[in-house]
Residue, then its C-alpha position, 0 to 999 in steps of 0.5 A: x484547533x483550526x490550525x491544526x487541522x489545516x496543517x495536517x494533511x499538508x505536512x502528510x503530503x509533503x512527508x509522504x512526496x518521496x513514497x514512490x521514490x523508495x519502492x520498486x516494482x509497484x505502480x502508485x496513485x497519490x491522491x491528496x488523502x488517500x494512496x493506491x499501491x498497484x502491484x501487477x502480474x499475470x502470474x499468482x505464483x508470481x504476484x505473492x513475493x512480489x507483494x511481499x517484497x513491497x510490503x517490506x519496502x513499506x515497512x521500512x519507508x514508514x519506519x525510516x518516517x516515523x510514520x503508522x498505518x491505520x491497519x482499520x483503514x486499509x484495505x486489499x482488492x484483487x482486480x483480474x480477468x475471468x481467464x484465473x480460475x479458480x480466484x485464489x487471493x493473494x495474503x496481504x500482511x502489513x507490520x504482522x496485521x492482516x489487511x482486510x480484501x473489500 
């Protein structure tokens, strides 16, 4: 049981080493248990396709890996100015689940 307790996280990491090699567009922190996705823009007309766009591309790199996302334990957050009024966020859809904004 020990074993594979250490192993996990190990091979986690070296499966998910090319994640920023397939994605376009996006800023991404890779921390050893956790993955932030930073996709910017000034323009919220701008920003829900270019989320979309990223969102396809993470449903294709975790399908080509035999990889699932635990949709429970992801979450959205809008960071901005106080210069956008009003706040309007962004629909962030993963596999067809709706990812919760914290």
């Amino acid at each position: 049981m020990l074993q594979g307790l250490i192993l996990e996280p190990g091979l986690f990491l070296w499966h998910r080493n090319d994640l920023p090699l397939n994605m376009q567009v996006v800023k991404m922190v890779l921390l050893p248990d956790d993955t932030n996705i930073l996709v910017i823009d000034k323009d919220m007309d701008v920003l829900q396709p270019k989320w979309n766009r990223v969102i396809k591309q993470l449903e294709i790199w975790f399908q080509n890996n035999n990889l699932l996302i635990n949709n429970k334990k992801t979450m959205a957050k809008l960071f901005h100015s106080n210069k956008i009024s009003p706040l309007v966020r962004i629909h962030v859809v993963f596999n067809n689940s709706e990812i919760a904004y914290t």
